[in-house]
C-alpha positions in Angstrom: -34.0 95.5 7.7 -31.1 95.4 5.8 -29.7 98.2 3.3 -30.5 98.1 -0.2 -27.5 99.7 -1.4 -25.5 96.6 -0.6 -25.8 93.6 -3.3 -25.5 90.1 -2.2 -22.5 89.3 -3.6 -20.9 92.8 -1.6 -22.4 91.1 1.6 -20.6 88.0 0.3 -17.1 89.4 -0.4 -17.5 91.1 3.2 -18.1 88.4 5.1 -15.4 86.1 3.2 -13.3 88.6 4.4 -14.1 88.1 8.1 -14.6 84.5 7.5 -11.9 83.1 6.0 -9.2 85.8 6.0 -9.4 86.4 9.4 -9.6 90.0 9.2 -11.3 91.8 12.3 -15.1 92.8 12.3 -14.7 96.3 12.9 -11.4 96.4 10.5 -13.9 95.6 7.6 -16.5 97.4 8.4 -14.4 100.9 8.8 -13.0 100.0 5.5 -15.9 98.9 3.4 -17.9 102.0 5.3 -20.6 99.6 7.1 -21.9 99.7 10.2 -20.2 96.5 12.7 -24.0 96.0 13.8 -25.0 95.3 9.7 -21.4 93.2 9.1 -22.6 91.0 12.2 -25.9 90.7 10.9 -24.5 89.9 7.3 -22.2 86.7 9.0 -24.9 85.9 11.2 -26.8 85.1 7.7 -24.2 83.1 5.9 -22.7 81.1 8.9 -26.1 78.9 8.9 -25.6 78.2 4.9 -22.2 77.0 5.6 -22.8 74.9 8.1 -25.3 73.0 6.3 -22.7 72.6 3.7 -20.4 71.2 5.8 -22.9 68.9 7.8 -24.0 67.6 4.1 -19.4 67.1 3.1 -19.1 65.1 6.2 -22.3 63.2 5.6 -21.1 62.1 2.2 -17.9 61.5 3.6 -19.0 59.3 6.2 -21.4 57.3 3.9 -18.4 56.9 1.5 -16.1 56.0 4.8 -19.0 52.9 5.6 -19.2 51.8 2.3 -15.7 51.7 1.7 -15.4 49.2 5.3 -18.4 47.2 4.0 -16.8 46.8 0.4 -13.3 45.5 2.8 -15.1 43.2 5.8 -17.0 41.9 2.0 -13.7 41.2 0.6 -11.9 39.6 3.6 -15.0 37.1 4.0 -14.7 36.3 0.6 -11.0 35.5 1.0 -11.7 33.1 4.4 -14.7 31.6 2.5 -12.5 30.7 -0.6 -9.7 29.5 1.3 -11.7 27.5 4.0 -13.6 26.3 1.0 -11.3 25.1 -1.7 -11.5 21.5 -1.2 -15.3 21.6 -2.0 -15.2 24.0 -4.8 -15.1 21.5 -7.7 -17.4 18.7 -5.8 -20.8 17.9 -5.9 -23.5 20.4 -4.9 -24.3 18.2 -1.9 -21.0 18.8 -0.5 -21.0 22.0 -0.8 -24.4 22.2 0.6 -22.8 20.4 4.0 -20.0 22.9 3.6 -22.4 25.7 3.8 -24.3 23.9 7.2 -21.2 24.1 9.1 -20.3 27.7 8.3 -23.3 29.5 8.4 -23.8 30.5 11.8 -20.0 32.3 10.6 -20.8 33.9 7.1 -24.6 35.0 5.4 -26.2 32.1 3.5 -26.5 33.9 0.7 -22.7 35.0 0.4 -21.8 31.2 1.0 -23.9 30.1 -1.6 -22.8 32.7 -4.2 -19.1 31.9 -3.6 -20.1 28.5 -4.3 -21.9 29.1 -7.0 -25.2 27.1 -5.6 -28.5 28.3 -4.7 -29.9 29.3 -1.7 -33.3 26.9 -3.0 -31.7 24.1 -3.2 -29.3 24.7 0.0 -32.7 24.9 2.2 -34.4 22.2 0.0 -31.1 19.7 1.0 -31.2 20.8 4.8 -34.9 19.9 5.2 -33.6 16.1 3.5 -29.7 15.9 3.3 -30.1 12.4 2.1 -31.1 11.6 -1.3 -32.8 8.8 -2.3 -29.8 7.7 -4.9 -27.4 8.4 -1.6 -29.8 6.0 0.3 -29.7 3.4 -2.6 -25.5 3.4 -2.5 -25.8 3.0 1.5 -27.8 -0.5 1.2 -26.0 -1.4 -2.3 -22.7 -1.0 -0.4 -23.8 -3.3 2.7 -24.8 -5.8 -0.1 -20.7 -5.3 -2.1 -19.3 -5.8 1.6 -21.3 -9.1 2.1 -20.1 -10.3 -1.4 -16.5 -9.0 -1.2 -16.4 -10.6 2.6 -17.9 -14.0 1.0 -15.2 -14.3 -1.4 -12.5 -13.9 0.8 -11.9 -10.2 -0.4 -10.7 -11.3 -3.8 -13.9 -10.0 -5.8 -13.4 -6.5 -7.5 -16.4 -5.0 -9.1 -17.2 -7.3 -12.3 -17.3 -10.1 -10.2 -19.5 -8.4 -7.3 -21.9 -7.1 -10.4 -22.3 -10.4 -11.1 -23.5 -11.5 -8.0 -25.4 -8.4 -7.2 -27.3 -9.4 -10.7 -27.9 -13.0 -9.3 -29.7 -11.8 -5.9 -31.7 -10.2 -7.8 -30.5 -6.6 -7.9 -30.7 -4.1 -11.2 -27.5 -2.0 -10.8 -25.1 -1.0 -13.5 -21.8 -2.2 -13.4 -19.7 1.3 -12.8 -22.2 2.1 -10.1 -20.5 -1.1 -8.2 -17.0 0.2 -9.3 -18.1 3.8 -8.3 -19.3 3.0 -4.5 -15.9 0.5 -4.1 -14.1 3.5 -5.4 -15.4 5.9 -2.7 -15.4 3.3 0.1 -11.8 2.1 -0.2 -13.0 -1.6 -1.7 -10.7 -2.9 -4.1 -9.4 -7.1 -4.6 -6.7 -8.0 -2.4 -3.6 -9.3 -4.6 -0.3 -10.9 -3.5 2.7 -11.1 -6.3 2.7 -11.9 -10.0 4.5 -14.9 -11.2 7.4 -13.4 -13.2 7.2 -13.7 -17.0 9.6 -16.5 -18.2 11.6 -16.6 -21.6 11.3 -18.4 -24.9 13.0 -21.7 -25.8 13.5 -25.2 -27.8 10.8 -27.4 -28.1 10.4 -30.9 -26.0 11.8 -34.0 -26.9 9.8 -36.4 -25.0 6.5 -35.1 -25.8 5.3 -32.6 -28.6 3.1 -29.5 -27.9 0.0 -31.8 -28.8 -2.1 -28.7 -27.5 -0.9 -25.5 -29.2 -2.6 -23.2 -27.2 -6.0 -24.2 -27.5 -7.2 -23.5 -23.9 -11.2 -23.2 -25.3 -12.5 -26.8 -26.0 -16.0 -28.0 -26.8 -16.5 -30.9 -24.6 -15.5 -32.0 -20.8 -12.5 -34.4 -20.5 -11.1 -33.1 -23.8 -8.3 -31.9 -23.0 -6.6 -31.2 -19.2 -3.3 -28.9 -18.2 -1.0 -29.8 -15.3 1.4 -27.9 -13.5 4.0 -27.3 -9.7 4.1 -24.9 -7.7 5.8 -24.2 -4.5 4.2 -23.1 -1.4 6.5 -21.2 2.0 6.0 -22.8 4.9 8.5 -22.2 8.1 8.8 -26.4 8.2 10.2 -25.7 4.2 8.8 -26.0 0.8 5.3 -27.4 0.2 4.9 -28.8 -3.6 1.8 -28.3 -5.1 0.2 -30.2 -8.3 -2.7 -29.5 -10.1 -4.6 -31.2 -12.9 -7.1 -29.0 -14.1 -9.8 -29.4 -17.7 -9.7 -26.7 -20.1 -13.5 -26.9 -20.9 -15.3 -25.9 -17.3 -11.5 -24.4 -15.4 -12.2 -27.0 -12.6 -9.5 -28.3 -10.9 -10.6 -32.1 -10.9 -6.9 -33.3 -9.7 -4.3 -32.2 -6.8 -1.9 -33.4 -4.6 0.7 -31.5 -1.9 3.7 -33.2 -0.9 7.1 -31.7 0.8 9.5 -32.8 -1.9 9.5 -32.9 -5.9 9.6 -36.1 -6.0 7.6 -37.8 -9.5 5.3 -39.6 -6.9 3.3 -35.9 -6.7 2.7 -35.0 -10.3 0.6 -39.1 -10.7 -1.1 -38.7 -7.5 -2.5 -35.8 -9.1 -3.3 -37.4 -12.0 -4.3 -40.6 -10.5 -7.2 -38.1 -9.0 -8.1 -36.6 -11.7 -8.7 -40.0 -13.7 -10.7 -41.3 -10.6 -13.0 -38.4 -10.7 -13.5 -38.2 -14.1 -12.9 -41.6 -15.8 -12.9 -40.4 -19.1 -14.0 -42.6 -22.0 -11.7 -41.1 -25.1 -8.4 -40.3 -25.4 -7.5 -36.8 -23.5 -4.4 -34.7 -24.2 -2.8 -34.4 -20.7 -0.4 -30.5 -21.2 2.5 -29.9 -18.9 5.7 -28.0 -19.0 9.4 -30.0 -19.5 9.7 -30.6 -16.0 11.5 -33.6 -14.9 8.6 -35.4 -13.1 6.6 -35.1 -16.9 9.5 -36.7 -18.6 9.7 -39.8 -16.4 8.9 -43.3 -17.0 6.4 -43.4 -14.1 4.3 -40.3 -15.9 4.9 -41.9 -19.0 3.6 -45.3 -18.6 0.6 -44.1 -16.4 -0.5 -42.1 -19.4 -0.1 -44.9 -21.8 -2.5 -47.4 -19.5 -4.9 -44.6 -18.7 -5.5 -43.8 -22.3 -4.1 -39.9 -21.6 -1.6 -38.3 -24.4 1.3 -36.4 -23.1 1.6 -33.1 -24.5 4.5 -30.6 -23.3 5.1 -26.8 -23.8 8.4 -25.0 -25.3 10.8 -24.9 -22.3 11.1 -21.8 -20.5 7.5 -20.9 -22.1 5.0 -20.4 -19.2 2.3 -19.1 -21.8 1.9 -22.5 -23.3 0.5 -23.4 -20.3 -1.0 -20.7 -19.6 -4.3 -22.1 -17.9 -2.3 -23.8 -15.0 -0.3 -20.3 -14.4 -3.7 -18.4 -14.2 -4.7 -20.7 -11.6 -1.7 -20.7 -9.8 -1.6 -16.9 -9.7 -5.0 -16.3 -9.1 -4.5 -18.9 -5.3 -1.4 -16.6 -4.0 -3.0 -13.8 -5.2 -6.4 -14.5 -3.3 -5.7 -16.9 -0.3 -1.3 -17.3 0.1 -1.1 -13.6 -0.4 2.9 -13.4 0.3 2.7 -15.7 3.7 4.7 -18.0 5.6 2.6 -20.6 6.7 4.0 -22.1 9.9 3.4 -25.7 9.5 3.1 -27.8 6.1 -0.5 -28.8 7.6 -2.2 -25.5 7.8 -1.1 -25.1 4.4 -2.3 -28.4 3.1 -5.9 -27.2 5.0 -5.9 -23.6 4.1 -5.2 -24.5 0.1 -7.4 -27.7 0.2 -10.3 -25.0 1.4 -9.2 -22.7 -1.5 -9.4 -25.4 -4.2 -12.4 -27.6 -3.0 -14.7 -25.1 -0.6 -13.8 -21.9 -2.8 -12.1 -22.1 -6.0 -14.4 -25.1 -7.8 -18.0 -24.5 -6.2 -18.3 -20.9 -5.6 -15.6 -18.4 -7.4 -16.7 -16.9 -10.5 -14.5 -17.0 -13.1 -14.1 -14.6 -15.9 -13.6 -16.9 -19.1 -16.8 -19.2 -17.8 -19.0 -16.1 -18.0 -18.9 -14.9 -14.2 -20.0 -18.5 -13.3 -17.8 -20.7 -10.9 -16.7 -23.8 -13.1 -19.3 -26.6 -11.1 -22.0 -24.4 -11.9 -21.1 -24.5 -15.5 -20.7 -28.2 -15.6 -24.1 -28.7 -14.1 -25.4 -25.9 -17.0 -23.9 -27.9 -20.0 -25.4 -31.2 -18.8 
């Protein structure tokens, strides 16, 4: 039983002085004038207080110590997940959802989906059907763009494709086709443009009868003619074309190896053939030698055709012949070197009569090819 006389707090200040100062038990208890057997007892009684006060420092100091590595392993994911993760970070929540597949078995779910600012609802909802039905739509509109782009000899771009995605039958907007060529690297394969040519006088064998009046009313109103040259390793192959404003058709031709005047009525001597036109019909050209001869002159004259000719140097008063001539070494010549003048002749005459006149649509005709809109103004 312990002695009254002594208040806690001397019991306190004795022990302290055992405790912590280090002084001797029996040194303190000769000179507080206590019994070593009540000092003991006194230690005995505190020593159990402290310890519980220490277990309970360390305790906080360890919960501190695992919160402070969980708040730094939190952190260091966050860092790999934003640096594996940066290319998806600004896409679609699909992608991120397929980002999130392949990494989960490395990071938490729901730490992947809160860097990427998606939900954990719709990541599950995705896994149980990754494909939408829109993505499912774009996978059998895109085998239907392929079969039109391979069909035209991969010269379509989208309007064109729209066009003929409309005519099977299909309801798809038009930058839905642009979008799904976009993503799937289909685009119209181009050669070279023609280079621009420069202003000058006007002709004086025949006057510009035309004027720039590509958009007529009626077939066999008014037709443009025009040369081009064509590489081949055998040399040059010419190129003439007769062609009628109102439908784009190119209802005259002829390919020879030399400039010679005989190529430019051959082509002409087609074109009345197939046509045999009834009235008077302005035949357009540039001031090229063969146009000015006597040959091209007379022929007109019996064939009831009047000569018209653009500013020399002027490609845009002729415009309708340059279109036509870009858009076939854009779309079939596309910078080659045919080997031989024949698989030229064969490879253009497919352009022109299987490709060009029957099937390609053409922009200023509405998205039709220019037979087709022959037949519809009948």
């Amino acid at each position: 039983m312990s002695n009254p006389r002594f208040t806690p707090e001397f019991k306190e200040e004795a022990v302290r002085q055992v405790v912590e100062r280090g002084h001797s038990v029996a040194a303190v208890a000769e000179r507080l004038g206590v019994s070593t057997h009540s000092l003991y007892n006194w230690i005995k009684a505190v020593k159990p207080s402290q310890n519980e006060q220490q277990k309970q420092e360390l305790t906080e100091a360890k919960k501190e110590f695992l919160a402070l590595r969980a708040q730094l392993r939190r952190a260091e994911e966050e860092r790999d997940i934003f640096k594996k993760g940066r290319s998806v970070l600004c896409r679609k929540p699909r992608v991120k959802y397929r980002f999130i597949h392949e990494h989960c078995h490395q990071y938490s779910v729901r730490t992947l989906c809160r860097m990427l600012n998606v939900s954990r609802t719709g990541f599950y909802a995705w896994r149980s059907n990754p494909i939408s039905d829109r993505s499912r739509e774009d996978r059998r509109l895109l085998a239907l763009i392929r079969q039109s782009y391979d069909a035209s000899g991969r010269v379509y771009g989208s309007p064109r494709i729209h066009l003929d995605l409309r005519e099977m039958g299909e309801s798809v907007n038009k930058k839905r086709v642009a979008r799904i060529m976009k993503e799937h690297g289909i685009r119209a394969v181009y050669g070279y443009k023609k280079p621009r040519g420069v202003r000058g006088r006007p002709s004086i064998v025949s006057a510009n009868q035309l004027q720039r009046q590509f958009t007529v009313a009626r077939p066999d109103c008014a037709w443009v003619t025009d040369i081009t040259y064509i590489r081949t390793w055998q040399g040059w192959l010419y190129l003439a074309v007769v062609i009628d404003l109102y439908s784009r058709k190119v209802i005259g031709w002829s390919m020879q190896p030399t400039l010679a005047k005989e190529i430019v009525v051959d082509a002409l001597l087609m074109a009345v053939w197939r046509r045999k036109p009834r009235t008077t019909v302005i035949i357009h050209s540039d001031q090229g030698s063969q146009y000015g001869s006597d040959d091209w002159i007379r022929f007109c004259k019996t064939h009831n055709l009047e000569p018209s000719m653009s500013r020399r140097g002027n490609c845009w008063d002729n415009a309708v012949a340059e279109s036509f001539f870009s858009s076939l070494k854009k779309e079939r010549i596309k910078k080659r070197i045919y080997k031989t003048r024949d698989l030229a002749r064969a490879d253009i005459f497919d352009y022109i009569e299987m490709f060009y006149n029957p099937d390609r649509r053409h922009s200023h005709l509405g998205g039709v090819s220019p037979e087709a809109f022959e037949r519809a103004s009948i």
